[in-house]
N, C-alpha and C positions, 0 to 999 in steps of 0.2 A: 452543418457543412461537413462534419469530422463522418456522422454517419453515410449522408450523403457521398463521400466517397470511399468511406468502406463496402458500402453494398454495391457502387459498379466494379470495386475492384474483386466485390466476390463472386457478379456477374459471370465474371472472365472463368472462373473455375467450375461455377456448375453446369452442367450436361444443356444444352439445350431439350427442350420441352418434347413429353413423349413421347404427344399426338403428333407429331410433324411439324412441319414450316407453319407461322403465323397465317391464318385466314386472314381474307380482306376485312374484318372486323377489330382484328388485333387481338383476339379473344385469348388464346394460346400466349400471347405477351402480356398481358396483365396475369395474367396466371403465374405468370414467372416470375414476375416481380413483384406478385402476394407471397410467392413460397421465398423470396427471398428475403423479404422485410420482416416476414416470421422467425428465417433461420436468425436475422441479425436479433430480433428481439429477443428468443429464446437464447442463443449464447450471452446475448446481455444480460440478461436475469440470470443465467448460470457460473456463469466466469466470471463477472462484476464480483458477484458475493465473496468469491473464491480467493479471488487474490484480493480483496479486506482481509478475511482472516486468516491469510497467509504475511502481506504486510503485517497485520497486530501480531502473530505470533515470531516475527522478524525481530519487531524494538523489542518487544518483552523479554526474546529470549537474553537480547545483545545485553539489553540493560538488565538483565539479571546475571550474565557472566563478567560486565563491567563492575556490576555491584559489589560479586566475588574477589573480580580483583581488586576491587579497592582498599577490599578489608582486609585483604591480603597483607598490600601492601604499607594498609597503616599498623598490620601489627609486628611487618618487618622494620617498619620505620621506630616506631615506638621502642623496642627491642632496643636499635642503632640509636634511636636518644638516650635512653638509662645509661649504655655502655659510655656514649662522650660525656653524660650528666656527671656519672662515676666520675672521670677522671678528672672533668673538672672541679668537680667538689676535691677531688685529693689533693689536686695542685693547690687551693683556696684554703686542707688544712695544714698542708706540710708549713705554707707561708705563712698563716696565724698558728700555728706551732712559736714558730721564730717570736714572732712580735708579741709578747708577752709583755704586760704593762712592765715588769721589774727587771724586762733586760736592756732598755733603754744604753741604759749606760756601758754594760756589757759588749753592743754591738758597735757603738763607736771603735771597740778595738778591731785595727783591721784584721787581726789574726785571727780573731773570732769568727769575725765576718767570712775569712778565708775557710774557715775549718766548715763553717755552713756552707756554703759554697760545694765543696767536697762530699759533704752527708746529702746533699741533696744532688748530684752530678750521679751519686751512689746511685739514688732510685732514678731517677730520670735523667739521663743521659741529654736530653735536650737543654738544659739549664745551661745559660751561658754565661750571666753575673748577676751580682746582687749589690744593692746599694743604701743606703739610709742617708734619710733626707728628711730638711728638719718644715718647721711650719712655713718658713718664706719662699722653699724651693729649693733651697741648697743642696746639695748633695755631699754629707759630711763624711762618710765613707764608701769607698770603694773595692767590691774584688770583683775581677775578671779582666779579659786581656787587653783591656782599655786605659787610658787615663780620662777618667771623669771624675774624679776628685775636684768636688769644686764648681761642678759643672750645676748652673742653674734652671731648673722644671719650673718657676713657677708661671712663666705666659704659656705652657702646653695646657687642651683640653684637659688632659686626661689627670692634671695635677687638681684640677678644681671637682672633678669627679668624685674622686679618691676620698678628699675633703670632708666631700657631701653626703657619701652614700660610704664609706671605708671599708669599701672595696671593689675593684677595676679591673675589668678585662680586657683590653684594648683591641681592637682590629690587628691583623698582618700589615707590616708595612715595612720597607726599608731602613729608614733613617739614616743616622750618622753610621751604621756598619756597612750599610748598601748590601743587606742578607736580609730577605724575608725574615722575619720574627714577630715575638707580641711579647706584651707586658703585662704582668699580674701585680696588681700593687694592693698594699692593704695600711688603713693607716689607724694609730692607736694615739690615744693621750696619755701623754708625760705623766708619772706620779705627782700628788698634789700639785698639780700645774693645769692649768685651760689648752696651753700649746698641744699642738700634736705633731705627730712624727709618722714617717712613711717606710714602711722597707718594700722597695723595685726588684723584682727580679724578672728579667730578660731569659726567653726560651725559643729558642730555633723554632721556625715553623714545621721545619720534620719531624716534630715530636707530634705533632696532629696528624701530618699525613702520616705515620708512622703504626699510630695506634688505630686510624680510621680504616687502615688495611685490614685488619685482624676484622674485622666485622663480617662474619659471615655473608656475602650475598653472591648472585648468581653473574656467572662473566658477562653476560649480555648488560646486567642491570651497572648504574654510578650512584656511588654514593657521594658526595661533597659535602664541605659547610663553606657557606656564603656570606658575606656581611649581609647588612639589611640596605647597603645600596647598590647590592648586586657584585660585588669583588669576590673572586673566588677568594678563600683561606686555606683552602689543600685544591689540589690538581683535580682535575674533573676529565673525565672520558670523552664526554662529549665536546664544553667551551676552553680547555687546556692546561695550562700550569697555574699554580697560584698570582694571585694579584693581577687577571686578567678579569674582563668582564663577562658576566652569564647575560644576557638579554632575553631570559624567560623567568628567571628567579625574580621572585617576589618575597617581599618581607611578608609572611601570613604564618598560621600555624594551622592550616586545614589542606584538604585535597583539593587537586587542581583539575579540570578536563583533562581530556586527550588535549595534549598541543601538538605542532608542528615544529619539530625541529628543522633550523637551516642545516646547508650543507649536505641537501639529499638524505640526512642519516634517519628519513622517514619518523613516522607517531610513535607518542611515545606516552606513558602515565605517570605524571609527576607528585609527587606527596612531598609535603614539607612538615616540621616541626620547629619551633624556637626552642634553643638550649640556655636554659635560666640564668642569669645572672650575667650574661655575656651579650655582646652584638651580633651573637650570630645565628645562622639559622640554619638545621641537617635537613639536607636535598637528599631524596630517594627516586632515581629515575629509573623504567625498568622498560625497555622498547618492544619488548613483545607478549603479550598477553600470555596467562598460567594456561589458560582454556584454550589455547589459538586452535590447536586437534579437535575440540569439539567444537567449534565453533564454527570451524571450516565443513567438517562433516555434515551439524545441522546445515550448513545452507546448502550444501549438494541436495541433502536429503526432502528440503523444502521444495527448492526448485525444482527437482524430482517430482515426487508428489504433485509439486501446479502445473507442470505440463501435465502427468498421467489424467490429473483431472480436467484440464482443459480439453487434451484430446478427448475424451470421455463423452464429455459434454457437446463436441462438436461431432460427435459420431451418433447421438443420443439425438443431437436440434437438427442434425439434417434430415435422420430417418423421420423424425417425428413431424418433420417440417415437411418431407413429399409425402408421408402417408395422410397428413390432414391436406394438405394440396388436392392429392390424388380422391378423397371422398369428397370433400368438399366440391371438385370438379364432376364426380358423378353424380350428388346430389343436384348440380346445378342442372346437370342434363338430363336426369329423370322428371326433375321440373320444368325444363321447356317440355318435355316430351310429354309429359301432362296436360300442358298450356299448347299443346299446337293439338293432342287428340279432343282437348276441350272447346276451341276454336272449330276444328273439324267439327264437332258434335253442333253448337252452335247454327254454322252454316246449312245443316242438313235440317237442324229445327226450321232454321228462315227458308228453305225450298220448302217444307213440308208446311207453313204457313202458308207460303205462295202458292202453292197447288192445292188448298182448301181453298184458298180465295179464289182461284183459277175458276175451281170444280165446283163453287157455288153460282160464281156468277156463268157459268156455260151452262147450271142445269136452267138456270128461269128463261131460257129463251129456247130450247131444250122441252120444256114442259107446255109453251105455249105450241113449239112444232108438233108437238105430240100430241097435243089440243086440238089444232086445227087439223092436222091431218087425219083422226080420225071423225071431225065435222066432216071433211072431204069424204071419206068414205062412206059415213050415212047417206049424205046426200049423193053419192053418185049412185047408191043402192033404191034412191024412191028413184030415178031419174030413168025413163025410157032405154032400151036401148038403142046404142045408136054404133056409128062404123068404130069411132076411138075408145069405145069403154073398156075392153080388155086393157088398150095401152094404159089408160089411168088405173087402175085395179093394180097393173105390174109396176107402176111408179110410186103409188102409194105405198104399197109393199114396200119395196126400196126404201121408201124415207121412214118406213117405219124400223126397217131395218137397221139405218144409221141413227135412227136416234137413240133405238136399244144399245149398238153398242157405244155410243156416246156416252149415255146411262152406265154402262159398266166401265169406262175409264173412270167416269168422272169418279164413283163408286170407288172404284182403286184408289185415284187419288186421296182419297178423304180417310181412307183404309188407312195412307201410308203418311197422312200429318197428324190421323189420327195419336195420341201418347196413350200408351199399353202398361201397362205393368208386364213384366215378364213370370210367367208362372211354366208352370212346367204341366202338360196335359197330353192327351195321349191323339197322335192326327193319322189319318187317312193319307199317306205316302202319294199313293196313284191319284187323286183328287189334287193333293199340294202340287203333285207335278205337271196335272193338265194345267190348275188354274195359272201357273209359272208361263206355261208355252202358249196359252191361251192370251198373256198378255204381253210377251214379246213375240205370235207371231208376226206381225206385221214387219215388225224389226229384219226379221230372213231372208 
């Protein structure tokens, strides 16, 4: 169907036929509609091929620059995990710094506790208190600008974590200060004792987005960390401030497709990593491709390319498509004109049968006149004379006359059904031309 009305609509463009208006045969319109199912078939065979292996050089190229960027972007990403890995391992030694099995007893004082507080506010400005807490939940000391002295952890997750694994990173979340924050907790056992003990310390959440700034990337591109159910933990470019939701972050630590961002802010390439020991996961998002310049170029330069070729091929199938029309048309007509001189010849064989058969059957009655009339002449020659013998003498004459030249028709004809080879030999000019007039004079 699809062909079927490409070729009337290419009807409409080519020239009407050379020879003129359609004969009462339609001869001149199937002809037109042979060169035109040729043109369609030869662009099919030549442009088909064409754009295959222009589509395959399409993905191969894409997924060869998507490939680049990926690797790109996981060794940016990779890069942006050692650097947050860093600092969390330092937060994790500064605080088993502190928790040393033999200062148990040392930290209970609050002054101590105070003076740490201070040595660590030193290096990281984010710190905002520290606490020890013993195996029930307790919380037997306090520094920072809180009263939690007293205050019991032990129905929180994150106290039975601690417990189990000793040591904790907790998510951003509010709590009792209603300020974004998280908790590092590490927990140690008592000198010969089974019990164990916890030291808490609480740190702004702008100490993450703080340091997550310093990470080398490009203004277009976001970098974030995310929990693993999707809660931002630092501010994002694209989904907004902390402790809002991302709805394309996934907990995984591999690369992602191209996704679609809501909000119009168009595709983009997302990479993730999980950072150890902690619930959270570094998002690398970069919305426009390293290669976009070549990328955009190659497909000018493809699509380029498949027009020049397709024109090419359509300038290549029409020539070739009226020059085989066009012999093919003259081959067909030097074959009728073969089939109508071989018909002629034909017909002139069946006259020249017909006038032997003519010229046989008029000689036997022809031979008998000839017979008898010269019986007639014997006998009138024994026979007396008498008043009408001269007139019979000049009548026999006569028929002897027409039978002679009867004799030489018929003689012609038998000449001219006679089959000759044609040789070549040397004639008597004035002889060929009397016997010519001799036998069409009557004709005159």
């Amino acid at each position: 169907m699809c062909m079927n009305m490409f070729n009337r609509w290419l009807a409409k463009f080519l020239p009407a036929d050379e020879y003129g208006i359609d004969d009462a045969s339609g001869i001149n319109k199937r002809y037109r509609r042979f060169r035109i199912s040729l043109l369609t078939t030869l662009l099919t065979i030549s442009i088909v091929p064409a754009f295959i292996t222009s589509a395959i050089g399409y993905f191969q190229y894409r997924d060869l620059l998507q490939t680049t960027e990926k690797e790109q972007l996981l060794w940016n990403l990779e890069g942006a995990q050692k650097t947050m890995q860093a600092l969390i391992n330092e937060l994790h030694s500064s605080i088993d710094f502190i928790v040393r099995e033999d200062r148990y007893e040392e930290m209970l004082n609050p002054e101590t506790l105070d003076d740490m507080l201070v040595r660590l506010k030193a290096k990281y400005s984010g710190f905002v208190d520290l606490g020890v807490i013993d195996s029930r939940g307790i919380q037997l000391t306090y520094s920072g600008p809180y009263k939690l002295t007293g205050y019991n952890y032990r129905v929180q997750e994150w106290f039975d974590q601690v417990l189990a694994h000793g040591f904790y990173v907790s998510n951003v979340f509010l709590g009792y200060r209603n300020i974004p924050h998280f908790v590092i907790a590490v927990s140690k056992k008592l000198p010969d004792s089974d019990d164990t003990w916890v030291l808490r310390a609480t740190i702004n959440a702008d100490t993450l987005q703080e340091f997550i700034s310093t990470i080398n990337t490009k203004a277009s591109d976001d970098i974030f960390i995310v929990s693993r159910s999707g809660k931002l933990q630092t501010s994002s470019r694209y989904f907004g401030n902390a402790m809002e939701y991302c709805p394309v972050c996934e907990p995984s630590s591999h690369i992602h497709e191209i996704i679609k961002l809501q909000r119009g802010m168009g595709d983009v390439l997302q990479v993730s990593a999980e950072l150890e020991n902690t619930p959270w996961m570094l998002v690398l998002m970069k919305e426009k491709y390293i290669h976009q310049a070549a990328w955009s170029s190659f497909r000018k330069r493809l699509v380029l390319i498949f027009l020049g070729c397709s024109v090419t091929c359509l300038v290549i199938s029409y020539s070739l498509s009226t020059m085989l029309t066009s012999r093919i048309r003259e081959t067909d007509e030097k074959r009728q004109s073969l089939l109508t001189d071989a018909e002629h010849s034909n017909k002139l064989a069946s006259i020249g049968r017909l006038a032997a058969g003519v010229a046989h059957e008029i000689n036997n009655p022809l031979a008998i006149i000839d017979q008898k009339n010269g019986l007639m002449q014997d006998l009138l020659g024994l026979t007396e004379d008498f008043k009408y013998k001269e007139k019979f003498y000049a009548s026999i004459a006569g028929i002897q006359n027409s039978v002679s030249r009867c004799k030489v028709i018929t003689h012609r004809l038998l000449g001219f059904a006679r089959r000759m080879d044609v040789i070549l030999e040397k004639i008597k000019l004035n002889e060929l031309i009397q016997e010519v007039l001799n036998f069409l004079e009557k004709e005159a």
